[in-house]
Structures are given as C-alpha cells and as structure tokens.
C-alpha positions as CSV (number, residue, x, y, z in Angstrom):
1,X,30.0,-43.3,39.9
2,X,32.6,-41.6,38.3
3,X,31.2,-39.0,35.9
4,X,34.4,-37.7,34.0
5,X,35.3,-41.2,32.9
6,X,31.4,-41.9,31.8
7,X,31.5,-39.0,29.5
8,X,35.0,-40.1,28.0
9,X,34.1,-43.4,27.2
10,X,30.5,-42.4,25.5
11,X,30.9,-43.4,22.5
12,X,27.4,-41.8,20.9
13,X,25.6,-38.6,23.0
14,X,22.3,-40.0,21.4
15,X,22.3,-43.8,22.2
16,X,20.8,-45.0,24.9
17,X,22.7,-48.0,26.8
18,X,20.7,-51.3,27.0
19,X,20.1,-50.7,31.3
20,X,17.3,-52.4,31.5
21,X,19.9,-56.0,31.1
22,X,21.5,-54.4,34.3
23,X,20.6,-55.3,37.5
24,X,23.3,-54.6,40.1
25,X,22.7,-54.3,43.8
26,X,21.8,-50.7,44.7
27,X,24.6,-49.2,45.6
28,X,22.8,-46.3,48.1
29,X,21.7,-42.7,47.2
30,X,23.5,-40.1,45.3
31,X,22.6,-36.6,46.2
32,X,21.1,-36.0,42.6
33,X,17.5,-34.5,42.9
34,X,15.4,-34.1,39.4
35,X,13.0,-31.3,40.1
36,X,9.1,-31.0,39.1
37,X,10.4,-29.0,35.8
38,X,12.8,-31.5,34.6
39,X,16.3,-29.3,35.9
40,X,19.1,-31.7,37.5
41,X,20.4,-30.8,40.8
42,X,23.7,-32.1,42.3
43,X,24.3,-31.2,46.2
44,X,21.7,-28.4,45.9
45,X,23.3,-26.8,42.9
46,X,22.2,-27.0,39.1
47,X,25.0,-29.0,37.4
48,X,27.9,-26.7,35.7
49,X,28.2,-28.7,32.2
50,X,24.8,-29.6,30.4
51,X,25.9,-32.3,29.0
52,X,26.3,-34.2,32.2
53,X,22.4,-34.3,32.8
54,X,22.2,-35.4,29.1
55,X,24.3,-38.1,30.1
56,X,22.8,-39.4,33.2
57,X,19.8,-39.3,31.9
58,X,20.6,-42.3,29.6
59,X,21.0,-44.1,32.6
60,X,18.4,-44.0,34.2
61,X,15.9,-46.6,34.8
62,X,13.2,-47.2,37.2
63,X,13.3,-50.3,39.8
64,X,11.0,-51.1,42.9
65,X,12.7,-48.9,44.9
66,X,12.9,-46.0,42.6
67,X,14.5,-44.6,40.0
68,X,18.3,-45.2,39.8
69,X,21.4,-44.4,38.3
70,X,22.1,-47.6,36.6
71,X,25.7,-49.0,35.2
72,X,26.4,-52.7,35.2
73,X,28.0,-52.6,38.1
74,X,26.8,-49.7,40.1
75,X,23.0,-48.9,40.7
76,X,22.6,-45.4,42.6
77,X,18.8,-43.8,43.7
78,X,18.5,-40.4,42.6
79,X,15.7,-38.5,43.9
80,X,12.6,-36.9,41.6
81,X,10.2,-34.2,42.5
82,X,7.4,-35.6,39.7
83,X,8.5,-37.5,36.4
84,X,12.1,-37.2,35.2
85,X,11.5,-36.0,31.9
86,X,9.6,-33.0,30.4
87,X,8.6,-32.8,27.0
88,X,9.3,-29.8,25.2
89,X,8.3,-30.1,21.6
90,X,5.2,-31.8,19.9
91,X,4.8,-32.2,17.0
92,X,1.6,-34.1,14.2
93,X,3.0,-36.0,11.4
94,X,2.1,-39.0,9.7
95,X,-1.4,-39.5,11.6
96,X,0.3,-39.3,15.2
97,X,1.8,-36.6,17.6
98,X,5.5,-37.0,18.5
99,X,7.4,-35.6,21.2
100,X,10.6,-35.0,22.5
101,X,11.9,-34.3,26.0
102,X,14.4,-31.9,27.3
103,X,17.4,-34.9,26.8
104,X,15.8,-35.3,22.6
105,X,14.0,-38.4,23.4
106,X,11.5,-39.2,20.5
107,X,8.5,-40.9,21.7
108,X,5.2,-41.0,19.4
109,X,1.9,-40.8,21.1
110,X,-0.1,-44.6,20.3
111,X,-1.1,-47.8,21.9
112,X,2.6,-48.6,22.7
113,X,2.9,-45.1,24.6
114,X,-0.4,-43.8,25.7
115,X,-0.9,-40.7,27.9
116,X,-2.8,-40.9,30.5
117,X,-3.5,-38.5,33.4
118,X,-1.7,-38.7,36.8
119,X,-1.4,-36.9,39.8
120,X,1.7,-34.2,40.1
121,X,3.3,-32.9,43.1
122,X,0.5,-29.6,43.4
123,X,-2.3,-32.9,43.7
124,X,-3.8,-31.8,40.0
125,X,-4.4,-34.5,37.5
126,X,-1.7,-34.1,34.4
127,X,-1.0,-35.8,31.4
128,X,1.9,-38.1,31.6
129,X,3.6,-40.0,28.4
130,X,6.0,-43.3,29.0
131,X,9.4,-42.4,27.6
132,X,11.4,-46.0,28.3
133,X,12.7,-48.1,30.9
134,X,9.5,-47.4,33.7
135,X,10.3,-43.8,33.5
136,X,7.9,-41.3,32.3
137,X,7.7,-37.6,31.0
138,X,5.0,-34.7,32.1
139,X,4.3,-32.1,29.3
140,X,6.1,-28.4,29.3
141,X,3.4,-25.9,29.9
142,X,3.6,-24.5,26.3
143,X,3.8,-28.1,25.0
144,X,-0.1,-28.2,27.2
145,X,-1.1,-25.1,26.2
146,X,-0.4,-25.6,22.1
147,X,-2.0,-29.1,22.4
148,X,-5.3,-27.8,24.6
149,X,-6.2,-26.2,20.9
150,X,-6.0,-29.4,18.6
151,X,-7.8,-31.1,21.6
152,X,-11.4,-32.3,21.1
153,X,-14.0,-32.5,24.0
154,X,-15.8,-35.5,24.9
155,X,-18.8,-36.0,27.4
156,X,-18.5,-38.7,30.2
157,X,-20.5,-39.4,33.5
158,X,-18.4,-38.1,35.0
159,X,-18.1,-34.7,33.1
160,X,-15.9,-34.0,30.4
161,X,-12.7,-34.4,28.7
162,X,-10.0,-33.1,26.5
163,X,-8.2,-35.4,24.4
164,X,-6.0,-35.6,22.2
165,X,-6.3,-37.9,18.8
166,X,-3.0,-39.5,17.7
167,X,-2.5,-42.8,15.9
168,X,-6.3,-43.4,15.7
169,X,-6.6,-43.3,18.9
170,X,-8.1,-40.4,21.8
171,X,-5.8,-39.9,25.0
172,X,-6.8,-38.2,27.9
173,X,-5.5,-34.5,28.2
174,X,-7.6,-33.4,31.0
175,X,-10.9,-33.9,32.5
176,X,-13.5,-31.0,33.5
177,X,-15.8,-32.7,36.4
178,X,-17.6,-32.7,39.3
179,X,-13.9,-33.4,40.8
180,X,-12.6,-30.6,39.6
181,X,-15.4,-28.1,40.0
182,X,-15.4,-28.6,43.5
183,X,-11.9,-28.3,43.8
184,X,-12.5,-24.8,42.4
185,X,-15.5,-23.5,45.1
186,X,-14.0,-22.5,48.6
C-alpha cells in the first residue's frame, strides 16, 4: 500500500470511497495499530503527518477477519485496541444528537445508528455508535461526561439506566445494577 501516491491521487479529504464494493483477497497484516483512544500507530510510532490517519481512515472497513485497509486491489489487517473511531463532539439539533469523530465523520444518533453498550478493553460496559462500513466509534470522555447531564434515568429489573433521547427514541448510556455494584465491593 503505497501511502504517498494515495494522498496524491485523493481527490476530496472529506469523501469517503465506496470500499464496501471492494473485496480483494487480504493481502496480510500491516503494522498499523489503532489504540483504545483513537491515536494511529505505524511500527510503534504515532504517524508524522496527520493527514495520513485521516486518510486511512476512509478506508477502512470491517470483514470476518477484522478490520482492513481496503483498496480495490489490496486488503491489509490493521490491528485495533477497542473501536477505531472516537467521537469528539455532540451536539442536539433538530430533535436528535449528532456526532462527529476524530477523522469529522457526522453520524446522527436514531434507528439507523443506535448506541448501544459494549464491552471495552478495561471489561466495562461503554456506549458504542455505528459510524459506516461495520466499524464503530466509542465516545471521548468529555463527549460522556457532557451527555451524562442531558441523560435521563430509567428503572429496569435489572437496576437502572442512563439514556440518552435522540430522534424519539432512548439509547442506552449506561446501566447502574446489581452487575455493576458488585463489581464495585472487594
């Protein structure tokens, strides 16, 4: 995968390529590791130019075997820590939240996109958002933190939960339960 000749021939930094019509053979690994807080890694080392994460983050896709590095005629596996996206911004207009991730994604929180809660790395349930192509985004910590006060709590079973209302809908932001609790006592 020749990097350099990707960013010459881009012709728009926001459009996203159509890689989910691609399906070439994978073509191995590529020592590219996306960590748990959304930073790209190459050979152990944060990448020099920002703009070359911004750019491979357009193609990337999830497949069976993980989530790759796709062109049409190259698919390479990258390795990632949690979810390869973070959002960084929320924002409530027009009846629904919208966020954006670290590479200006847009994605509005409905049907179409629900979060739901999944387990991260550290084994704690954490809201997760679909972003495109199988791939998904976890939310920034101050992202969490500003939507934990527009949340509203609901009783379950269970014990209860935060969610979030968007597009006339409620969405999971985190649960307080017996789980939980006794995750807490030593």
């Amino acid at each position: 995968m020749n990097i350099d000749r990707l960013l010459t021939h881009r012709p728009d930094s926001a459009t996203v390529p159509p890689v989910d019509q691609w399906h070439p053979a994978l073509s191995g690994d590529i020592d590219i590791v996306i960590d748990a807080d959304g930073r790209w890694r190459h050979e152990g080392e944060p990448f020099g130019r920002p703009e070359i994460p911004h750019l491979l983050a357009t193609l990337l896709r999830r497949f069976d075997e993980g989530v790759c590095l796709v062109t049409p005629v190259e698919r390479w596996r990258v390795t990632v820590e949690d979810l390869p996206f973070v959002i960084v911004e929320a924002d409530f207009s027009e009846g629904a939240w919208w966020f954006t991730t670290q590479f200006d994604d847009v994605v509005r929180l409905d049907d179409a996109r629900p979060m739901t809660l999944s387990e991260a790395p550290n084994g704690e349930l954490m809201p997760e958002i679909p972003v495109r192509f199988g791939l998904a985004a976890r939310l920034h910590r101050n992202v969490f933190y500003r939507l934990v006060d527009e949340a509203v709590l609901e009783e379950h079973p269970a014990g209860a939960r935060l969610c979030l209302e968007s597009a006339g809908a409620r969405y999971p932001l985190g649960e307080l339960g017996g789980d939980e609790r006794a995750r807490e006592t030593p």
